[in-house]
C-alpha positions as a Markdown table, in Angstrom:
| # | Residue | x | y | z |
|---|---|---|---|---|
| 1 | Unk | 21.2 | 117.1 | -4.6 |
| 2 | Unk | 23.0 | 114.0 | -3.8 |
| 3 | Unk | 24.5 | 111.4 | -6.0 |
| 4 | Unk | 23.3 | 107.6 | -6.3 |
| 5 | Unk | 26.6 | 106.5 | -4.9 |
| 6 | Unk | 26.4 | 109.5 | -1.9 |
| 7 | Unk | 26.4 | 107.7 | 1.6 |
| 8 | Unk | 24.8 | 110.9 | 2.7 |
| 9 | Unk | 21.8 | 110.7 | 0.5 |
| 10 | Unk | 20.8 | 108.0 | 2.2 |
| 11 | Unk | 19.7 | 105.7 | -1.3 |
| 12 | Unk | 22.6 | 103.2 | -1.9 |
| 13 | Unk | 26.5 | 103.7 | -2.1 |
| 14 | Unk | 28.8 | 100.5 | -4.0 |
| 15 | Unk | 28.0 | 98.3 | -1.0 |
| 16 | Unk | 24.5 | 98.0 | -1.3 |
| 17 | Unk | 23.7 | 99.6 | 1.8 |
| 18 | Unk | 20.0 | 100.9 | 1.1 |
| 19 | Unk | 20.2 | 99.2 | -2.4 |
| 20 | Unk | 19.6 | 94.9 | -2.9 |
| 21 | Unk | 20.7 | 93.2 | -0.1 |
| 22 | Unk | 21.0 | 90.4 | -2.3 |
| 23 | Unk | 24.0 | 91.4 | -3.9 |
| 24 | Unk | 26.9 | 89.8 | -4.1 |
| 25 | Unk | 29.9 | 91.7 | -2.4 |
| 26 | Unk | 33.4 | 91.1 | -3.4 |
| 27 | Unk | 36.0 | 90.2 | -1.1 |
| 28 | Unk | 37.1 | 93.3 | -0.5 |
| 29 | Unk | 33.6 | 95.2 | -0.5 |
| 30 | Unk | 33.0 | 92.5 | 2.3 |
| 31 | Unk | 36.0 | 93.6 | 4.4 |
| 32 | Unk | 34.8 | 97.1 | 3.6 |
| 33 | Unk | 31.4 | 96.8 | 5.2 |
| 34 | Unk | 32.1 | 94.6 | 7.7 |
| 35 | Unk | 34.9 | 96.9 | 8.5 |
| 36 | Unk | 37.4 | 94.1 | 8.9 |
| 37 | Unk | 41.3 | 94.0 | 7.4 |
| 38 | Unk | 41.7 | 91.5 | 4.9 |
| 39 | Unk | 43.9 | 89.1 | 7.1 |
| 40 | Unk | 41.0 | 88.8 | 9.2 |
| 41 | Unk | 38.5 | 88.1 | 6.1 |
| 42 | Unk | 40.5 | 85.2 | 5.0 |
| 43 | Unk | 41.4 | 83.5 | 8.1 |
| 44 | Unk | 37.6 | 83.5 | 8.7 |
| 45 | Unk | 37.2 | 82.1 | 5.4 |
| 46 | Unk | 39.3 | 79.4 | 5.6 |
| 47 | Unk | 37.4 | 78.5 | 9.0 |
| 48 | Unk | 33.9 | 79.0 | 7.0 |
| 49 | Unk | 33.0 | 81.1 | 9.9 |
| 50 | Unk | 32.2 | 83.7 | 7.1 |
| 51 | Unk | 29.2 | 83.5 | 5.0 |
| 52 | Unk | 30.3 | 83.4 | 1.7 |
| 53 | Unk | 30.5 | 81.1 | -1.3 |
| 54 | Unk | 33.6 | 80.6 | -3.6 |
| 55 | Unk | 33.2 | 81.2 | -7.5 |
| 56 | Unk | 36.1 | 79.2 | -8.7 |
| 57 | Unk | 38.8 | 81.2 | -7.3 |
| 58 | Unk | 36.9 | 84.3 | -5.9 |
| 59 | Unk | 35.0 | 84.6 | -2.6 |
| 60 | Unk | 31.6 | 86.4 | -2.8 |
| 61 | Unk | 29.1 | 87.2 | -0.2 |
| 62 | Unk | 25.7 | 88.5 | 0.3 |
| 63 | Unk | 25.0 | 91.1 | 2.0 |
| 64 | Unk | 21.9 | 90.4 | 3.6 |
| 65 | Unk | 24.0 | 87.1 | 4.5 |
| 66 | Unk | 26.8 | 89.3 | 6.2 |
| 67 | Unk | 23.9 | 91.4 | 7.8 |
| 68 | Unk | 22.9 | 88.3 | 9.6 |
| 69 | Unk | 25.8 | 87.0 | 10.7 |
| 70 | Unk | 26.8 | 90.0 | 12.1 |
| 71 | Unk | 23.7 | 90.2 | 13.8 |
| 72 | Unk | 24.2 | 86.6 | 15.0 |
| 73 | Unk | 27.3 | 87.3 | 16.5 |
| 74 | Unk | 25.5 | 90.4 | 18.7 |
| 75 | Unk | 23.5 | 88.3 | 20.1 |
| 76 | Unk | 26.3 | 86.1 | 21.2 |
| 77 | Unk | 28.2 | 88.9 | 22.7 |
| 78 | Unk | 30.8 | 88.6 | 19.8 |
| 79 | Unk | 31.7 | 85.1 | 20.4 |
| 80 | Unk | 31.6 | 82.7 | 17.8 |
């Protein structure tokens, strides 16, 4: 049988996919599941085209908040 944390077994892995989608991601779980380097990440940051909220220091992100702008930016064609 699967694990928990088995992307094949089609319950959650450590980015929540299946699991809460209110979850805070860390920065790097958000590059991870948006599939995105980390140069890219920031610089969208820094434009706060990226939904994400800072926690003194740290960036965090929701994933049902990453779902949706992804989503947004479908509709758009990819444009911002």
């Amino acid at each position: 049988m699967a694990s928990e944390s088995d992307p094949a077994s089609g319950t959650s892995d450590s980015l929540g996919v299946g699991g809460d989608p209110d979850r805070l991601l860390s920065f790097k779980e958000a590059c991870e599941f948006l599939g995105i380097g980390e140069r890219l990440a920031w610089s969208l940051c820094n434009r706060r085209e990226l939904p994400g909220i800072r926690i003194g220091r740290l960036w965090r992100f929701r994933r049902s908040a990453l779902v949706a702008w992804v989503a947004a930016r479908e509709k758009r064609g990819g444009r911002p």
